[in-house]
N, CA, C and O atoms as a GROMACS GRO file, in nm:
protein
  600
    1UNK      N    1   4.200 -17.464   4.798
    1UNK     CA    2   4.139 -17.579   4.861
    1UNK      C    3   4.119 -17.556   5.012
    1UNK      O    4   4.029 -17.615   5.072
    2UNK      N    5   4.193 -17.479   5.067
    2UNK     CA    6   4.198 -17.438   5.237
    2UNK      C    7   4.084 -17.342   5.223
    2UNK      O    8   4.030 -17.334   5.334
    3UNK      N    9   4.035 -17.280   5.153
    3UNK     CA   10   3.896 -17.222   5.140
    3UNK      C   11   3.820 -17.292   5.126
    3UNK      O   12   3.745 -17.273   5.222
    4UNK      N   13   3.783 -17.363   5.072
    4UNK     CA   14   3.671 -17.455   5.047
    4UNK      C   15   3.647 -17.543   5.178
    4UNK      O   16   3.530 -17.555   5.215
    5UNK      N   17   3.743 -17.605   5.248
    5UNK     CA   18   3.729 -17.683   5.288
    5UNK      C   19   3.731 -17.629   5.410
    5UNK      O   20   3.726 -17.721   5.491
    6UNK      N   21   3.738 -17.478   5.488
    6UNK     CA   22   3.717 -17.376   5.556
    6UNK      C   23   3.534 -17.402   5.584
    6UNK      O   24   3.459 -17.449   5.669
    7UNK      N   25   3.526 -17.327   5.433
    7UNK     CA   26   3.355 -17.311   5.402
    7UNK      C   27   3.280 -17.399   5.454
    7UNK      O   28   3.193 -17.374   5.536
    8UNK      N   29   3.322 -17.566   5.389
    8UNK     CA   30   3.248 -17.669   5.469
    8UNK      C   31   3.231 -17.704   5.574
    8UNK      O   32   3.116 -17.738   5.600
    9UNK      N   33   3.320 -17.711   5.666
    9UNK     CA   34   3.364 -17.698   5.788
    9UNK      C   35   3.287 -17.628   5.872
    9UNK      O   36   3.255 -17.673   5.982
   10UNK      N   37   3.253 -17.521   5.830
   10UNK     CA   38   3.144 -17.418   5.913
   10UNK      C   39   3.037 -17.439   5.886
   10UNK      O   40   2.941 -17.417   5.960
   11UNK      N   41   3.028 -17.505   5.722
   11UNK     CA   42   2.876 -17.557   5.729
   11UNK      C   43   2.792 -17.635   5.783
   11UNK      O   44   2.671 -17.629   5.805
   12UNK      N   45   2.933 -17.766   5.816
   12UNK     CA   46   2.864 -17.816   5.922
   12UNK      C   47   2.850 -17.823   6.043
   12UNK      O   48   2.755 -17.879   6.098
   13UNK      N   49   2.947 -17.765   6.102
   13UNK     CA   50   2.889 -17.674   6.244
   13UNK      C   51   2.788 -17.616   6.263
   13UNK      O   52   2.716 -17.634   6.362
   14UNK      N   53   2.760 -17.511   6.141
   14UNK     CA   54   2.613 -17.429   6.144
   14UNK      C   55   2.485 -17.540   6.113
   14UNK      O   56   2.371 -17.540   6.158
   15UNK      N   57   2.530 -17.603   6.049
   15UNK     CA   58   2.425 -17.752   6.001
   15UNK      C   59   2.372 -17.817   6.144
   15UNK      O   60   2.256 -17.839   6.177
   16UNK      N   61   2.496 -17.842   6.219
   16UNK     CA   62   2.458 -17.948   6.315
   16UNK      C   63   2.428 -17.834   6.463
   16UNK      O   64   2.372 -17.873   6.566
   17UNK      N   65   2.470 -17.716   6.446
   17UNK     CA   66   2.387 -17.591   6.544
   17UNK      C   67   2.253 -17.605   6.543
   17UNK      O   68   2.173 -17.651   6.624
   18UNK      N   69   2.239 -17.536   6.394
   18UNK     CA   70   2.086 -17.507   6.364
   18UNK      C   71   1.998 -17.661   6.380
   18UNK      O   72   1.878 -17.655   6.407
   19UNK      N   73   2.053 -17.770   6.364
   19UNK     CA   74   1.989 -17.890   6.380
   19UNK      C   75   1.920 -17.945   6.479
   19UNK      O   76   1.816 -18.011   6.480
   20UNK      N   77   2.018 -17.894   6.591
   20UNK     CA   78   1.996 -17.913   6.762
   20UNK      C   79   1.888 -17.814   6.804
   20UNK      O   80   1.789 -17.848   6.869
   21UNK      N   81   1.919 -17.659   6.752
   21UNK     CA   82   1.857 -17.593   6.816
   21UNK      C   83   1.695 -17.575   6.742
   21UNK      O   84   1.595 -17.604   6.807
   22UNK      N   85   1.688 -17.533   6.620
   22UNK     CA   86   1.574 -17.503   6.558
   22UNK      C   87   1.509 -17.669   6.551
   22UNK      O   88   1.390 -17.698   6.556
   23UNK      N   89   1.586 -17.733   6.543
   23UNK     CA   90   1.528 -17.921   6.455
   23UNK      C   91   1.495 -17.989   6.624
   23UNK      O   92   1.380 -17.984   6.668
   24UNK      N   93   1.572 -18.030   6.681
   24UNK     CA   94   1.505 -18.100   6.820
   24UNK      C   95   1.408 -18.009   6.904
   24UNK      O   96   1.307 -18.050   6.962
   25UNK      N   97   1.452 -17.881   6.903
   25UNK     CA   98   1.377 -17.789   7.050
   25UNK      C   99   1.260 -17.730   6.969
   25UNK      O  100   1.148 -17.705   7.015
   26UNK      N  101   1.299 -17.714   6.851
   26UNK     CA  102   1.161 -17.573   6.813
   26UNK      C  103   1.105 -17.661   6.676
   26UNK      O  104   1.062 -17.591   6.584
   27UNK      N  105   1.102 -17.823   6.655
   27UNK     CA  106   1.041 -17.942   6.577
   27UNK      C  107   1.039 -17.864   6.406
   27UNK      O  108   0.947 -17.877   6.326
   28UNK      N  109   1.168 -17.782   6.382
   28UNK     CA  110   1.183 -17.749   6.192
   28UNK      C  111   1.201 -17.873   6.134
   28UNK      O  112   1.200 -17.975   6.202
   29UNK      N  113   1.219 -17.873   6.005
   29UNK     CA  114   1.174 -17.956   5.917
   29UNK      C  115   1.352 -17.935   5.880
   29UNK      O  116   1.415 -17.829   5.875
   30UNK      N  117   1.401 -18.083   5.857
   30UNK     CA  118   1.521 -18.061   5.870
   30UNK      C  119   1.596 -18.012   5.643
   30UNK      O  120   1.711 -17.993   5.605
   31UNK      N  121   1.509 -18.010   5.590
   31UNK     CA  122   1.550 -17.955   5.444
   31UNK      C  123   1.513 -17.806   5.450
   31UNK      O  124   1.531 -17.737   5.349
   32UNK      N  125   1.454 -17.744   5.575
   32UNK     CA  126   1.430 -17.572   5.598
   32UNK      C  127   1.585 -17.546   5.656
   32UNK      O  128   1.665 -17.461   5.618
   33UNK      N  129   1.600 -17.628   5.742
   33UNK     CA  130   1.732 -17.640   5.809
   33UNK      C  131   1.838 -17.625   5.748
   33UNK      O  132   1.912 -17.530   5.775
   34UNK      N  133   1.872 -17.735   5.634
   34UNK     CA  134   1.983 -17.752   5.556
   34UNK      C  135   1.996 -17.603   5.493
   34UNK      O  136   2.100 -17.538   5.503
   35UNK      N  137   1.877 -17.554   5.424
   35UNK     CA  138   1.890 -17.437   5.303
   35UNK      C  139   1.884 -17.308   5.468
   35UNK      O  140   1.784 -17.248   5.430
   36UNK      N  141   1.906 -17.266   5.548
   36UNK     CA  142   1.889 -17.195   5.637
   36UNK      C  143   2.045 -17.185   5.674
   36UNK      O  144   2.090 -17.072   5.694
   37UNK      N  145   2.141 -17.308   5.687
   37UNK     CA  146   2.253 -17.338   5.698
   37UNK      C  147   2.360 -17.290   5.568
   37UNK      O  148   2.474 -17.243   5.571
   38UNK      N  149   2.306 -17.309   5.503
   38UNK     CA  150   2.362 -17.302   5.359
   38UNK      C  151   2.390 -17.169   5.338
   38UNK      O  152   2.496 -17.124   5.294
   39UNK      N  153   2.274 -17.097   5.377
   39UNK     CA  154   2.266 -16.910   5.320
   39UNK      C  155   2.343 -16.884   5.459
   39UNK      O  156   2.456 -16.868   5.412
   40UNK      N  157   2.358 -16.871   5.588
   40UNK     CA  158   2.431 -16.856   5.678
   40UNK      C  159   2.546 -16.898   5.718
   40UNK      O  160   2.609 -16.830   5.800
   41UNK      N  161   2.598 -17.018   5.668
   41UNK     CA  162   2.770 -17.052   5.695
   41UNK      C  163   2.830 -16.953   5.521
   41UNK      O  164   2.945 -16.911   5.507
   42UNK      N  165   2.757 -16.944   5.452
   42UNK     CA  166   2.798 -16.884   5.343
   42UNK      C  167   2.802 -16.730   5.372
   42UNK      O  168   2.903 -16.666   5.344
   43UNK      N  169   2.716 -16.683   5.416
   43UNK     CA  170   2.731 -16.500   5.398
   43UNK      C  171   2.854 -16.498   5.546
   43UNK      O  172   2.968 -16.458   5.526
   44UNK      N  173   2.809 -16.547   5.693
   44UNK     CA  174   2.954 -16.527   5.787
   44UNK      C  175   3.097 -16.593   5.725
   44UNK      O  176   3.203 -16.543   5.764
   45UNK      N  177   3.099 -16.700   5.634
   45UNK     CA  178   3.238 -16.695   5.633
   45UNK      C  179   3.318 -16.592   5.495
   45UNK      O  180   3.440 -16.578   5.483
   46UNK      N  181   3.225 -16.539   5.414
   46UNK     CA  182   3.267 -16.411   5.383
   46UNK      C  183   3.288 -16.318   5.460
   46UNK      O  184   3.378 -16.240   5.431
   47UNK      N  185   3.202 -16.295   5.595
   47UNK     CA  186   3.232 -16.209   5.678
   47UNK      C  187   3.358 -16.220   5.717
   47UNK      O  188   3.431 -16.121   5.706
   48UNK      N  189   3.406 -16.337   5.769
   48UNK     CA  190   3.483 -16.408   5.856
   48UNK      C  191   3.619 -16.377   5.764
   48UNK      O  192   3.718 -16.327   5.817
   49UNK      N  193   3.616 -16.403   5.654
   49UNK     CA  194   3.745 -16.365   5.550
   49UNK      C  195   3.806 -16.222   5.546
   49UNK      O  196   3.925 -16.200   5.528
   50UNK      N  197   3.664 -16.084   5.574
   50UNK     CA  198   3.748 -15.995   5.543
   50UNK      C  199   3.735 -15.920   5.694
   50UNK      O  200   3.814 -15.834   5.735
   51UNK      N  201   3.620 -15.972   5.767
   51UNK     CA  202   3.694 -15.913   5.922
   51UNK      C  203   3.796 -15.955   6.016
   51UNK      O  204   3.877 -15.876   6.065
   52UNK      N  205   3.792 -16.094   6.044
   52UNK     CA  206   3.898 -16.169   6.066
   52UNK      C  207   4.013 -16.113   6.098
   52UNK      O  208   4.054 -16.078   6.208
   53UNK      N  209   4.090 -16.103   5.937
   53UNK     CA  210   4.235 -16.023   5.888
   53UNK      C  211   4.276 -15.945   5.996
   53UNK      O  212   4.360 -15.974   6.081
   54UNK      N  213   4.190 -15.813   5.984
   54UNK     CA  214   4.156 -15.720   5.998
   54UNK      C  215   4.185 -15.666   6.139
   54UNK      O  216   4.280 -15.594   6.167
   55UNK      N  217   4.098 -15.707   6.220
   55UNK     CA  218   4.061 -15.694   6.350
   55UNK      C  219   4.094 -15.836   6.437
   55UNK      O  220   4.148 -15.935   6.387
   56UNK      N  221   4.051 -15.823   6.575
   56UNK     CA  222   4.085 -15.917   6.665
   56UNK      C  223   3.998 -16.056   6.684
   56UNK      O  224   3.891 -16.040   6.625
   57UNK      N  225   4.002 -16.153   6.728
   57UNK     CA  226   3.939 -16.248   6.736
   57UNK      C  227   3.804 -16.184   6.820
   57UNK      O  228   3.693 -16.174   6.768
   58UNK      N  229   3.829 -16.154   6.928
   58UNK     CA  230   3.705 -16.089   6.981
   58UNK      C  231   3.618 -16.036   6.855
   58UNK      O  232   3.555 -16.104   6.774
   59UNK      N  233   3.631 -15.903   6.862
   59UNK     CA  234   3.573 -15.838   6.774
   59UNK      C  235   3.532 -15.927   6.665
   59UNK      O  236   3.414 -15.930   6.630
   60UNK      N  237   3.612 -15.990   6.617
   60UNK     CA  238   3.532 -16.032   6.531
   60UNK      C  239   3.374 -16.150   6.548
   60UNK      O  240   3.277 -16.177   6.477
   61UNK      N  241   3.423 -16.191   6.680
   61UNK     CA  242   3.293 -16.292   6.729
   61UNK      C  243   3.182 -16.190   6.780
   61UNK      O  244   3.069 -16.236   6.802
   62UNK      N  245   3.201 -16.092   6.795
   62UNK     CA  246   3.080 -15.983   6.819
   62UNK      C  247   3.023 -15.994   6.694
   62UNK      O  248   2.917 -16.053   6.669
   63UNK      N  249   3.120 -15.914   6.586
   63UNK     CA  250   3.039 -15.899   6.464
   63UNK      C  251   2.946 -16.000   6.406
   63UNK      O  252   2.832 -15.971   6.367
   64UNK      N  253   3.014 -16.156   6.400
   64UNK     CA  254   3.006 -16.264   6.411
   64UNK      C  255   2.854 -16.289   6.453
   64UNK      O  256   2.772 -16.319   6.367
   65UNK      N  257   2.821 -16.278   6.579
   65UNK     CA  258   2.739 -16.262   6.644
   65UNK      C  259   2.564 -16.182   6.611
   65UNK      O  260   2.445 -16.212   6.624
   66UNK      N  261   2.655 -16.060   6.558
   66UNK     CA  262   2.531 -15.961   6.495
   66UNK      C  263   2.487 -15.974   6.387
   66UNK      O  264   2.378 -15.927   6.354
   67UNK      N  265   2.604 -16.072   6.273
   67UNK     CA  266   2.538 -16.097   6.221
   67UNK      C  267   2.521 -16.238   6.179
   67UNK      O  268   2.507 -16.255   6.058
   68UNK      N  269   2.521 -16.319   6.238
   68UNK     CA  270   2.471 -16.451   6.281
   68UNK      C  271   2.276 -16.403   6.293
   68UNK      O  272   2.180 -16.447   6.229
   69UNK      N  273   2.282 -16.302   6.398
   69UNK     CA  274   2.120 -16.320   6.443
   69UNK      C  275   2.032 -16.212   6.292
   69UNK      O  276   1.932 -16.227   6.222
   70UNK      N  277   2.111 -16.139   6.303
   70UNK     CA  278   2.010 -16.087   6.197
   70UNK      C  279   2.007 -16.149   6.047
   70UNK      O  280   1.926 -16.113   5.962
   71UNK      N  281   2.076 -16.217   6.033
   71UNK     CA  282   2.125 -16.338   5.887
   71UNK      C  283   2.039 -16.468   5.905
   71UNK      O  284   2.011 -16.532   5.804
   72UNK      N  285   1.986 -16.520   6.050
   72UNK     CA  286   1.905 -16.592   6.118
   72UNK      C  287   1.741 -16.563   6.159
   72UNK      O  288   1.643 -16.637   6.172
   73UNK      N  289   1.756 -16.451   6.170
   73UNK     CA  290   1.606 -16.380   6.176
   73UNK      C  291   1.556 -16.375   6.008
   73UNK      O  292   1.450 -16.408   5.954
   74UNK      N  293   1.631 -16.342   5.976
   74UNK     CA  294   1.591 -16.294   5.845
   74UNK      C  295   1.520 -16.373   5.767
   74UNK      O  296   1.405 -16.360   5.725
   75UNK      N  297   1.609 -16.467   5.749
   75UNK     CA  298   1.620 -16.606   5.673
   75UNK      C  299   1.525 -16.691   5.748
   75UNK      O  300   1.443 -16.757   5.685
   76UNK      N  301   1.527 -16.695   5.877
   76UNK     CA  302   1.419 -16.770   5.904
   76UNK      C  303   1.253 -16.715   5.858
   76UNK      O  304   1.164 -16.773   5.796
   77UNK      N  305   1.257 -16.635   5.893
   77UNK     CA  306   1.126 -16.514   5.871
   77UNK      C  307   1.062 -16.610   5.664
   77UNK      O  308   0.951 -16.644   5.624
   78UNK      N  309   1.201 -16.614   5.598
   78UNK     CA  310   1.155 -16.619   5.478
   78UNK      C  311   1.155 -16.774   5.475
   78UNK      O  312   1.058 -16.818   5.413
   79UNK      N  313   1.230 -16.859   5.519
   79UNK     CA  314   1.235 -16.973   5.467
   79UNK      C  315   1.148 -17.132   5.597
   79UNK      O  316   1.130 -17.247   5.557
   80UNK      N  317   1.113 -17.084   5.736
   80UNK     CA  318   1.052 -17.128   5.794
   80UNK      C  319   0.915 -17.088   5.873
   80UNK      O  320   0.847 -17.169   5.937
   81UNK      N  321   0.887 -16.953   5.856
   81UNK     CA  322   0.760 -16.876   5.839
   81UNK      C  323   0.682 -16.886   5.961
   81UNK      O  324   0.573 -16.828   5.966
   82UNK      N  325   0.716 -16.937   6.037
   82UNK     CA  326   0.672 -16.938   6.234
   82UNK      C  327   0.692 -16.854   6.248
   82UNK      O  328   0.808 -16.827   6.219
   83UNK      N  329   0.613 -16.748   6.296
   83UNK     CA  330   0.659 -16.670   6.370
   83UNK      C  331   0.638 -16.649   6.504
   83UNK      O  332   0.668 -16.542   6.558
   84UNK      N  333   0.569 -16.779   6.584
   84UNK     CA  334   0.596 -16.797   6.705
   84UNK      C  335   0.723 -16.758   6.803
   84UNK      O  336   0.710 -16.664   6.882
   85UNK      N  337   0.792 -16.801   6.798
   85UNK     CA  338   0.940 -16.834   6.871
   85UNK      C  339   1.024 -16.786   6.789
   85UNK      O  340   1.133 -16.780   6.846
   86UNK      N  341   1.032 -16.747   6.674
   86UNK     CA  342   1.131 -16.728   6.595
   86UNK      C  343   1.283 -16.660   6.620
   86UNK      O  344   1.385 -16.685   6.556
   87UNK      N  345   1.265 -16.541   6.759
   87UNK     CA  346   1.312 -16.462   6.794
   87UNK      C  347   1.370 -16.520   6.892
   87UNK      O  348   1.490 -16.499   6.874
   88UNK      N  349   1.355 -16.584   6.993
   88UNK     CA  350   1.399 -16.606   7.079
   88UNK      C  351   1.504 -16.778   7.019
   88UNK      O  352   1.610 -16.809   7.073
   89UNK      N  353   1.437 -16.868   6.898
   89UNK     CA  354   1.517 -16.916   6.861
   89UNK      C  355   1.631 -16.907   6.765
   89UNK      O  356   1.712 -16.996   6.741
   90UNK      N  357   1.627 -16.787   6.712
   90UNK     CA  358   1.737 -16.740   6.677
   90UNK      C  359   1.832 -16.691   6.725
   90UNK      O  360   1.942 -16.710   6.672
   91UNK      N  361   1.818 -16.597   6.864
   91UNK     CA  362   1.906 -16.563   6.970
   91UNK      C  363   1.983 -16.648   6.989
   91UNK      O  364   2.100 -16.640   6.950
   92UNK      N  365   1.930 -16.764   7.064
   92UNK     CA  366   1.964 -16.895   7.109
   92UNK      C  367   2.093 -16.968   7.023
   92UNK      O  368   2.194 -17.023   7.064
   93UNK      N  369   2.032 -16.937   6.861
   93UNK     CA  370   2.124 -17.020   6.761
   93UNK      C  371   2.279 -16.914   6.734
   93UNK      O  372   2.397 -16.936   6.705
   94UNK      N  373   2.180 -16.778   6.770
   94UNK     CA  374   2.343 -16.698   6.711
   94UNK      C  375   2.386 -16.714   6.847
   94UNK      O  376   2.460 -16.796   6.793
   95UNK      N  377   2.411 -16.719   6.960
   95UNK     CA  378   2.460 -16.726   7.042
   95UNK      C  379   2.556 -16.859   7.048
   95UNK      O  380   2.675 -16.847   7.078
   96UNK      N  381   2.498 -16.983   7.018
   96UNK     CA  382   2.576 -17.120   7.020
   96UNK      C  383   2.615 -17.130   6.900
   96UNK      O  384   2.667 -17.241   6.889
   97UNK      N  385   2.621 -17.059   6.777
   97UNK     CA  386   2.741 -17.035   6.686
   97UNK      C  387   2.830 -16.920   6.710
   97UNK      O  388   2.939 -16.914   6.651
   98UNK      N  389   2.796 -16.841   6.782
   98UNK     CA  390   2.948 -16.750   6.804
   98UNK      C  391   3.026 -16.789   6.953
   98UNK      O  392   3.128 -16.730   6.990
   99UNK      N  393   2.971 -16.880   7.018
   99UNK     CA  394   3.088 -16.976   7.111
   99UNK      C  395   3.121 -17.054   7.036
   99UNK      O  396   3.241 -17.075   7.056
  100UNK      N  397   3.081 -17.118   6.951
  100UNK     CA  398   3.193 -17.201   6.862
  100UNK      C  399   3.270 -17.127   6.743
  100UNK      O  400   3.365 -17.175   6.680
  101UNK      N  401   3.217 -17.012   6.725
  101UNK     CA  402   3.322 -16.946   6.632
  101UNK      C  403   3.453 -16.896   6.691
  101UNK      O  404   3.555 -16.899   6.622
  102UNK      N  405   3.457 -16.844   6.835
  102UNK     CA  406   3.602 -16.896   6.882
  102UNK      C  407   3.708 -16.952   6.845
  102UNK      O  408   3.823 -16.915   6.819
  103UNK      N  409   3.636 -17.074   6.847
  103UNK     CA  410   3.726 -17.239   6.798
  103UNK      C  411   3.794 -17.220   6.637
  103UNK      O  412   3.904 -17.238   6.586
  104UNK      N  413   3.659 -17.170   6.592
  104UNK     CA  414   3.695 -17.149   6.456
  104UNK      C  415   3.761 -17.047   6.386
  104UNK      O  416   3.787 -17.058   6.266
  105UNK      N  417   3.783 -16.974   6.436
  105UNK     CA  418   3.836 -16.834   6.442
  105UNK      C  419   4.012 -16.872   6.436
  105UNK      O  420   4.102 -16.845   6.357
  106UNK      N  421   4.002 -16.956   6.576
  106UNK     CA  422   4.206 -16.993   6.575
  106UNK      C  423   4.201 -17.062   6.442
  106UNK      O  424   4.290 -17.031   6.362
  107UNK      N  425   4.112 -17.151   6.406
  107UNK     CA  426   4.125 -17.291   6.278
  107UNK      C  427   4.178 -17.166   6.167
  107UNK      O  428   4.290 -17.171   6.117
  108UNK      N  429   4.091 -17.066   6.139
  108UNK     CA  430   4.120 -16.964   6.010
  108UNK      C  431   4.248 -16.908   5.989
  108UNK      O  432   4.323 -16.900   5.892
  109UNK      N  433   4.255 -16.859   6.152
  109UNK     CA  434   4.394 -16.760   6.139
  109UNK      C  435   4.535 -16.871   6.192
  109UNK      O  436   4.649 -16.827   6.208
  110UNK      N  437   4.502 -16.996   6.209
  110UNK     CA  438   4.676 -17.055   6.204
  110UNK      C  439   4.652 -17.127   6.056
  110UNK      O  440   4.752 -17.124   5.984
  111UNK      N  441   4.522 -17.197   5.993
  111UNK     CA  442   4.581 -17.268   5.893
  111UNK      C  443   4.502 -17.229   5.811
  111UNK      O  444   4.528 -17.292   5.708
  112UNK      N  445   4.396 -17.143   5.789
  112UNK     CA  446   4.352 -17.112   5.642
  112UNK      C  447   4.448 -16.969   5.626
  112UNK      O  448   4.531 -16.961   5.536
  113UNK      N  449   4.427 -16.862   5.720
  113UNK     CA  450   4.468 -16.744   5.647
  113UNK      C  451   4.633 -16.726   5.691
  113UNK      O  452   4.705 -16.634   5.652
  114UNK      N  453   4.662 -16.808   5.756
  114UNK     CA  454   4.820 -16.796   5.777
  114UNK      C  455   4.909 -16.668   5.764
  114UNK      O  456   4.999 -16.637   5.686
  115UNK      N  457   4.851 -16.605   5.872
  115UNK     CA  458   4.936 -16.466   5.862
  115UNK      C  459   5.084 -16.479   5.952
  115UNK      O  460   5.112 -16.544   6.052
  116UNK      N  461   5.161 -16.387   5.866
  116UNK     CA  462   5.270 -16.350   5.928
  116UNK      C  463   5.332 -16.335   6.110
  116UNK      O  464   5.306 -16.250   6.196
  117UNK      N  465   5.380 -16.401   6.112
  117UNK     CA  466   5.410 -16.378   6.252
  117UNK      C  467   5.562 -16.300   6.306
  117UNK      O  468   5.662 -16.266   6.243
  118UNK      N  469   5.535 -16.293   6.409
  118UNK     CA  470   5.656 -16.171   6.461
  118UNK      C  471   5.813 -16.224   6.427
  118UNK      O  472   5.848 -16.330   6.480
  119UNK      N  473   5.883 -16.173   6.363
  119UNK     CA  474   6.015 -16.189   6.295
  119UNK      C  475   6.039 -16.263   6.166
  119UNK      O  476   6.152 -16.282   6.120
  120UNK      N  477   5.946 -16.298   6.118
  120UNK     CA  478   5.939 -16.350   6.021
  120UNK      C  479   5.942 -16.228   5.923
  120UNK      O  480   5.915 -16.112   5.956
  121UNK      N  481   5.984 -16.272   5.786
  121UNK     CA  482   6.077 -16.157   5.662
  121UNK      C  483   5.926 -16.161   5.621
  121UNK      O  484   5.863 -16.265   5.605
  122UNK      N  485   5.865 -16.011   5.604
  122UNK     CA  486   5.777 -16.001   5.526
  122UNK      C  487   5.805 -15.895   5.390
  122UNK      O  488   5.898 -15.815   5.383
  123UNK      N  489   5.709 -15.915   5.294
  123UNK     CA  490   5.770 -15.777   5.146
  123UNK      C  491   5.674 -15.713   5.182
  123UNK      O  492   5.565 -15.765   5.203
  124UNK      N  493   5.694 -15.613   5.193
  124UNK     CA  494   5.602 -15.484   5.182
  124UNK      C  495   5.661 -15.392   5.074
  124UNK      O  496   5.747 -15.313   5.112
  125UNK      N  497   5.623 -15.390   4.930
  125UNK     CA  498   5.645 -15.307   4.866
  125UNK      C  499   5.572 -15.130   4.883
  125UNK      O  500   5.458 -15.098   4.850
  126UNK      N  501   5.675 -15.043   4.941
  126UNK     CA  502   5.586 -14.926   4.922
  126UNK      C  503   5.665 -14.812   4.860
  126UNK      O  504   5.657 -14.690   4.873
  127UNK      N  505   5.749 -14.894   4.786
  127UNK     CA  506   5.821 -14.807   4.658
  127UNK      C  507   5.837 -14.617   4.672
  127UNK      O  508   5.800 -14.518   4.610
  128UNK      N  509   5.925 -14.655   4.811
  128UNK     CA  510   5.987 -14.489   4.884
  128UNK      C  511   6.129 -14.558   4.881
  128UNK      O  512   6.168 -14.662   4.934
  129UNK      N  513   6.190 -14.468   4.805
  129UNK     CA  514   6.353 -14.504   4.793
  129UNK      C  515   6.403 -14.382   4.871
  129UNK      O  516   6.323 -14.289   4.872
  130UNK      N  517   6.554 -14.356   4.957
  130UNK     CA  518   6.575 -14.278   4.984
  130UNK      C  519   6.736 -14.354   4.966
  130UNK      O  520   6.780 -14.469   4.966
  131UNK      N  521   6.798 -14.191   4.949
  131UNK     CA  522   6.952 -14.225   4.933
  131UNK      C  523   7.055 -14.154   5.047
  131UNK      O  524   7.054 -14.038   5.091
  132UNK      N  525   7.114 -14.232   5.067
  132UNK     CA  526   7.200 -14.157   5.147
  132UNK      C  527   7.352 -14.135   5.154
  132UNK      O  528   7.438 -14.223   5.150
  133UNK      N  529   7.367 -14.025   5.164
  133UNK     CA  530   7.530 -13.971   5.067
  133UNK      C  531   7.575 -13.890   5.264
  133UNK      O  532   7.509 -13.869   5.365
  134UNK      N  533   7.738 -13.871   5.216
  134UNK     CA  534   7.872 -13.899   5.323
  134UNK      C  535   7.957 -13.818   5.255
  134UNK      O  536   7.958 -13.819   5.132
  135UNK      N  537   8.045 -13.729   5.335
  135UNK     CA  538   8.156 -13.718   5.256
  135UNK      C  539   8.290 -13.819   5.228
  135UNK      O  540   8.348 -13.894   5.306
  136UNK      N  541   8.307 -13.798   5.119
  136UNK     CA  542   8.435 -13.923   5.093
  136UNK      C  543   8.578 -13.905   5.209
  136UNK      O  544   8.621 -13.809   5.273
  137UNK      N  545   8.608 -14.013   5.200
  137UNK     CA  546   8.714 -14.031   5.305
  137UNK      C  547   8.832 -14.098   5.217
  137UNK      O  548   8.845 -14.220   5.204
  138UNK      N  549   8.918 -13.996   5.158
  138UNK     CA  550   9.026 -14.018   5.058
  138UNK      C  551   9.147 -14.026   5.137
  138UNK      O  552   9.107 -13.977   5.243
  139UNK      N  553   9.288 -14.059   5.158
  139UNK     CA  554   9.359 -13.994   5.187
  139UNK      C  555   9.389 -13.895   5.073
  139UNK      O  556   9.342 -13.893   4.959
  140UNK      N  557   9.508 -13.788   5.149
  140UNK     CA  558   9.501 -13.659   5.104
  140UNK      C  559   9.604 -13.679   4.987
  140UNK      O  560   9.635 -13.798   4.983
  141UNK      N  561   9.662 -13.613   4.898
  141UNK     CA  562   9.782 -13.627   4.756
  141UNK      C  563   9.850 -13.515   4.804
  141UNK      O  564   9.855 -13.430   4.716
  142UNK      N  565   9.915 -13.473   4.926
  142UNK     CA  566   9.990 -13.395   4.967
  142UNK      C  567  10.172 -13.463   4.943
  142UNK      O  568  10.209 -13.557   5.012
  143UNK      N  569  10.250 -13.410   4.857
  143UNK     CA  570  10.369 -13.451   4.868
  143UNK      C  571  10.454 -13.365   4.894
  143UNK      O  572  10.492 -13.284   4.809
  144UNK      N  573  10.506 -13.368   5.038
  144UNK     CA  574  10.562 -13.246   5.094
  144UNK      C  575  10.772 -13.286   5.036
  144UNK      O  576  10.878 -13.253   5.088
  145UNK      N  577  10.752 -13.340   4.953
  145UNK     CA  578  10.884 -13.373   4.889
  145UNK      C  579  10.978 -13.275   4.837
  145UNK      O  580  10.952 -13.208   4.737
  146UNK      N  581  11.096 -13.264   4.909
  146UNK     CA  582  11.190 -13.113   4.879
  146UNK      C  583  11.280 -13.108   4.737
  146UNK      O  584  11.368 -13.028   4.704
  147UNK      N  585  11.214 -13.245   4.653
  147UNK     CA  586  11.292 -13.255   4.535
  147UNK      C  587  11.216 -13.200   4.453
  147UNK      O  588  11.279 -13.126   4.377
  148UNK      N  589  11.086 -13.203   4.430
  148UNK     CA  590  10.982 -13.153   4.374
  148UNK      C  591  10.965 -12.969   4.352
  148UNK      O  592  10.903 -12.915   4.261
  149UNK      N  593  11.034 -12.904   4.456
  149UNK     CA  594  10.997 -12.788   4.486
  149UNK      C  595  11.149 -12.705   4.407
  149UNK      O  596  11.183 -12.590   4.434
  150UNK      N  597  11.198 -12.767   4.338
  150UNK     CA  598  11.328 -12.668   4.255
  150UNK      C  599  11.299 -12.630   4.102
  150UNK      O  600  11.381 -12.564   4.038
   0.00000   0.00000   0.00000
């Protein structure tokens, strides 16, 4: 359910991005919008799941970034067909979704993907056993007893 409700979350960020930027400034048609939103909060937050982990918050808003615009070019190219401005309003849009992916970035990694933090008991199974052997520490069975010796 912390996935799902991850997913949505970005959808409507990217919903109400792309709304401002392509829908008030560059006059799209706001059901090009919705399905433009839809294919783009969907392919970055797969991104977002397995780079995330992985790598650093930075880095990942670069990637974020690259492919925000080319996931935005693309898609626009097929699903709003201007090719006036297209370029320069897509810049625009991947740019004001990867300053807010920041934001979203902490939201993933404290409460969707909840990774491990420093001292906390983690399992790492990597099934290397090693044994380690001592010499025994007996006392000795020396009986220096002068009754014994007749």
């Amino acid at each position: 359910m912390r996935y799902i409700g991850a997913l949505f979350l970005k959808f409507l960020i990217t919903l109400f991005t792309l709304w401002i930027v392509l829908g008030f400034i560059y006059g799209n048609l706001f059901s090009s919008i919705f399905l433009l939103s839809m294919i783009v909060a969907t392919i970055t937050y797969i991104g977002d799941l397995f780079i995330l982990p992985k790598l650093s918050s930075q880095t990942a808003v670069i990637a974020d970034f690259i492919l925000y615009w080319a996931v935005l070019w693309l898609a626009s190219i097929i699903i709003i067909s201007e090719m006036n401005s297209i370029g320069i309003a897509t810049l625009i849009s991947a740019i004001a979704l990867s300053l807010i992916e920041i934001y979203f970035h902490r939201y993933m990694l404290n409460d969707v993907i909840r990774q491990k933090k420093m001292g906390e008991i983690a399992y790492f199974p990597t099934h290397r056993f090693q044994t380690e052997t001592s010499e025994e520490i007996t006392p000795s069975n020396n009986n220096d007893d002068d009754s014994n010796k007749e």
